[in-house]
Each structure stands twice: as structure tokens, then as C-alpha cells.
N, C-alpha and C positions, 0 to 999 in steps of 0.2 A: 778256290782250291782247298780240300780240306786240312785241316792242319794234323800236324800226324803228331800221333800218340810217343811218351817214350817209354819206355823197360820199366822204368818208375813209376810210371801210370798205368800197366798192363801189370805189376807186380801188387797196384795197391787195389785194384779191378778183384785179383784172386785173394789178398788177406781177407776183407770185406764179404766176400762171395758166403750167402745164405748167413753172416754174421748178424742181422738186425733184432732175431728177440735177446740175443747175447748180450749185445751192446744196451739193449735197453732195460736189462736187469743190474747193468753194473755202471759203465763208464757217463752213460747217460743223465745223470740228475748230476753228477758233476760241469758236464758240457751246458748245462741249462745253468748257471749260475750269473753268465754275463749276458743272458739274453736282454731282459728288462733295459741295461745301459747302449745296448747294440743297435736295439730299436729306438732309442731316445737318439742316439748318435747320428741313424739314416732318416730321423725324422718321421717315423712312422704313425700314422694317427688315422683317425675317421676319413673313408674315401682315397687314400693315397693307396697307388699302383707298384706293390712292392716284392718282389721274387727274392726270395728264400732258398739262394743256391747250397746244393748239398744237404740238403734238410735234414737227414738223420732220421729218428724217429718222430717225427716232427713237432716237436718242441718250440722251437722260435715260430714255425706256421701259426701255430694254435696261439700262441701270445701275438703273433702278428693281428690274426683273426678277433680275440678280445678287442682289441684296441680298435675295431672299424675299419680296416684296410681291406683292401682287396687282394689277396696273396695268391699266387703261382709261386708252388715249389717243384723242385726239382733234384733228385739225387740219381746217380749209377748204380744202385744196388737195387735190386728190385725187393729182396724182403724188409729195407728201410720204406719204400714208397707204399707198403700195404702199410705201415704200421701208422704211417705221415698221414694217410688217406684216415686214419682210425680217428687219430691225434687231433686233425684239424679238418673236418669233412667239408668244410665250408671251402675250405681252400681248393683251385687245381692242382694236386699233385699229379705229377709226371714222370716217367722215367726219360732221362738224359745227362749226358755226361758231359765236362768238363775235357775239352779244351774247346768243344762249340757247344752252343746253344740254340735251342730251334725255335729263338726268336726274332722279331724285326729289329733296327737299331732306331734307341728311344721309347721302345715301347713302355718301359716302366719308369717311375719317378724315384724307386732308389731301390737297392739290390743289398741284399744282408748276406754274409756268410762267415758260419759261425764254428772257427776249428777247420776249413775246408783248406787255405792254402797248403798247410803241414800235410796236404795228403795229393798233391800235382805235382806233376815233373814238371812241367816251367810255370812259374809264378808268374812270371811279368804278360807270358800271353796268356793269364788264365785273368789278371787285372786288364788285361784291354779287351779283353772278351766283354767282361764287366761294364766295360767303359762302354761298350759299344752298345749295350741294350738298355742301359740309362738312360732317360732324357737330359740332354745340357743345362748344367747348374743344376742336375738329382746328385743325392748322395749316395757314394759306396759304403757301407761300414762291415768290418770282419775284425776276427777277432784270431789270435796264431796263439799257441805255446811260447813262452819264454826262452830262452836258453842262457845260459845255463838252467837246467831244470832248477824248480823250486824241491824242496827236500820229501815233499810228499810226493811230488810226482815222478823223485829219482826211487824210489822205495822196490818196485817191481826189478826196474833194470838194475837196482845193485842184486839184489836176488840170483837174478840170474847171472850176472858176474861171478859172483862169491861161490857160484855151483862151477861155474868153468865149464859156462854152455856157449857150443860154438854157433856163429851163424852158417847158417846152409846155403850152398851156393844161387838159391832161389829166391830167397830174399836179400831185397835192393842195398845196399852196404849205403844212399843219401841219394842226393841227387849231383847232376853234373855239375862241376866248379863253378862253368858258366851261368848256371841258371841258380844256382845257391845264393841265398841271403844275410846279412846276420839277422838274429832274433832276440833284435832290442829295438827303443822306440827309434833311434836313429834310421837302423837299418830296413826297418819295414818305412819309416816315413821318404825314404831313399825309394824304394822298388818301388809305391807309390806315383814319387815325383816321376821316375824314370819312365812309368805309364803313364807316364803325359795325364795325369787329374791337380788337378788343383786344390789349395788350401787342406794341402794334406797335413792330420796331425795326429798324435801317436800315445797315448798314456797307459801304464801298468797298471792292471786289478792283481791283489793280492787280495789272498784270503785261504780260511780250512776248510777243507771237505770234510765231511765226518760220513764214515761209513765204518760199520761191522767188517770184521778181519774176513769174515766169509766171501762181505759181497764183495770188498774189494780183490778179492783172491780170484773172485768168480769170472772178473774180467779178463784175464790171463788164462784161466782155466778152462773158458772158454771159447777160448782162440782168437779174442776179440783183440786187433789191430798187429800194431807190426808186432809188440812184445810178447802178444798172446799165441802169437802165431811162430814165435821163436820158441815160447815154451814147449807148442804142439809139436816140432819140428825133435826136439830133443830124445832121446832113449827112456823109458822110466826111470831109471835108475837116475840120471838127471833130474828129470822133470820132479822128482821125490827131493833130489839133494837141494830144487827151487825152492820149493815147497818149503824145506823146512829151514832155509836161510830165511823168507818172507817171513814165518812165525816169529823167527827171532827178533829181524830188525823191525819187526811191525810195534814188538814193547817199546820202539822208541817214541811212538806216536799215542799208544795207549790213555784214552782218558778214565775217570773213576769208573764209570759207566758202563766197560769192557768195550768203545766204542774205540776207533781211529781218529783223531785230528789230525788232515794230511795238511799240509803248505802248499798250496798250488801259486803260481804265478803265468800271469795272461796278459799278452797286450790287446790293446783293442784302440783299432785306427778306422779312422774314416778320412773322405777326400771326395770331392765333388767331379763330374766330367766337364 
């Protein structure tokens, strides 16, 4: 029986929609920062059968693909899977979405996904999905946002705070109590165990992004994800008063350089089936 979709996952279907050269001029080389630890984490080397859920613009593929792996990847957006296809040609990319998969169970030796849970309305069946197309004793490894946000990556949503821009009733206000998790190493090594995978375990990456106040602007300016897409949602007259609270609090990250230092913080967990 198929498993059905929620409001959350048909709302993150439409932020996404036609968003991937967006994403790949801006949020992108940030999302690429824990790749390298992702794939040491799932085990990934010469010969190993490793699917790259939600690939993006495919970034973790192509690092999968250096490293001697055989990859299938997969995202819902189809202008991320032409760019995935660009990014790592060696790899199968495919279009498909996230709460099934259109593969056998076991077929691969470990499954990576990088930033993806932060974007499914139920986590726990989107980890036993996981479960299910890994071979026994493969590893999972993904990686989530923090929460509390780290100060560089609250930067955009105070922006938009500070303008007293409202959300629209079309965008998903989280997801359901029931399927929400907290976003700490406990709480993701918790939904983990709760997926029935084993020797789950769970540590913080911290670190700065540095980008230019344009390109990080350019993320949001271009509709890219839930914030960008709260911005687009806004009146001008708004969307100006974002704009120019972002200029301000961006001098607090300002380095000599005219460049940004943002603080991001990342967890990144793995667990075996």
C-alpha cells in the first residue's frame, strides 16, 4: 500500500519546484561542507553500493563517485536531478521521492543523505524507508540542521522578523507534533533507535561559511527554500524592509575582506540496519 504523502511534503514539493540553479548559486557550497565526514561516516569507498537520497545538486554523488563507489542518486525536484546528472555523470541519477523509494530491500551497502530529513513530513517512516533498501549491518548516515539555529544560519530569519513579514497561509507553519523531533544529538539519536537501526550515534559539526553579502542574499532572493520563499510571498514594500534589515545585521558577521563569516551548526548521525 502506498504510503501517503503529508501537506508538509506536498508544501516542500512546491518551495523546491524549478528552485535547483537557485540553490546552486547560493545555499549549495554551504550544504557541501559535511560531505567528506558523511561519507567516511556511511563508509563509502572503492566498490561499495551507495544511494545518495535527495542529492541536490549533486554534490555528495560526485564525492561519492571520486571515492570508487558505485552511486544512485535520487531527488523530487527535477531541475536538481539535471544538475546531479551534470555534477556526477558516472552516477544513476533518478527522479524520485521520499516517502518511497523504487528500490528492492537491501539492494545497497549504505545510503547517505545530506540536509534531507529537515525537508519530510515524517521522519521516522522516511528512516525506515532507509532501513529498508540497505543491506543488514550497511550504514545510514545523514546529516540535519541544528536547533536552536547557529547565529549564522538565524541571520536571514531575523531579517525577516525585524521586517514583520507574515507567513502565508500556504506555507507549512512545521510539521505534526507527532512526527517532530528535537534537533540535538540526543533527539535525532532517539528517531534513529525508534527506527529500529542499530549503534546509532550522533555528533555536532560546527563551523563558518564565508560568503559575500550578495550571494548569501541571493539565497532568499531567489526563492530558494522555506525562507526564500517566505521572502517571495511578501509585498515589496516588505520584501525592501528584509532587504534592508539583512544589510544591517549582516555587519555583524562582516570580515576585513567585505566577505561574511556565518556560524552554522550541523548534526550528523549514522546507524546501521
Amino acid at each position: 500500500m502506498p504510503v501517503p504523502t503529508t501537506a508538509f511534503d506536498e508544501s516542500e514539493r512546491l518551495i523546491w519546484a524549478g528552485r535547483g540553479p537557485a540553490y546552486a548559486d547560493s545555499f549549495a557550497k554551504l550544504c557541501a561542507h559535511p560531505v567528506p565526514r558523511l561519507l567516511d561516516a556511511a563508509g563509502v569507498g572503492p566498490g561499495v553500493r551507495v544511494l545518495d537520497v535527495g542529492t541536490g545538486s549533486g554534490t555528495v554523488a560526485a564525492a561519492a563517485c571520486a571515492r570508487g563507489a558505485t552511486v544512485t542518486a535520487v531527488d523530487a525536484e527535477p531541475t536538481m536531478v539535471e544538475l546531479a546528472r551534470r555534477a556526477a555523470p558516472e552516477a544513476d541519477v533518478r527522479l524520485a521521492a521520499l516517502p518511497e523509494l523504487p528500490y528492492a530491500n537491501g539492494e545497497f551497502d549504505a545510503v547517505v543523505a545530506n540536509f534531507v530529513l529537515n525537508h519530510v513530513g515524517r521522519p521516522k517512516d522516511t528512516l525506515a524507508e532507509l532501513r529498508r533498501v540497505v543491506r543488514p549491518g550497511g550504514w545510514i548516515a545523514l546529516t540535519i540542521w541544528a536547533a536552536p539555529p547557529a547565529a549564522g544560519q538565524a541571520l536571514i530569519g531575523r531579517a525577516i522578523q525585524a521586517a514583520g513579514a507574515v507567513r502565508p497561509p500556504h506555507l507549512p507553519a512545521g510539521l505534526a507534533a507527532e512526527d517532530d523531533f528535537r534537533r540535538d544529538e540526543s533527539g535525532l539519536t532517539g528517531l534513529l533507535e525508534a527506527a529500529h537501526l542499530r549503534e546509532a550515534e550522533c555528533g555536532t559539526l560546527r563551523w563558518d561559511h564565508r560568503a559575500s553579502p550578495e550571494e548569501w542574499w541571493s539565497g532568499p532572493a531567489g526563492g530558494v527554500a522555506f525562507g526564500g520563499r517566505l521572502v517571495r510571498s511578501q509585498t515589496p514594500q516588505v520584501q525592501a524592509d528584509i532587504k534592508r534589515h539583512f544589510d544591517a545585521l549582516s555587519a555583524e558577521f562582516a570580515t576585513e575582506d567585505g566577505r561574511l563569516a556565518l556560524p552554522h551548526a550541523a548534526l550528523l548521525a549514522r546507524a546501521r540496519h
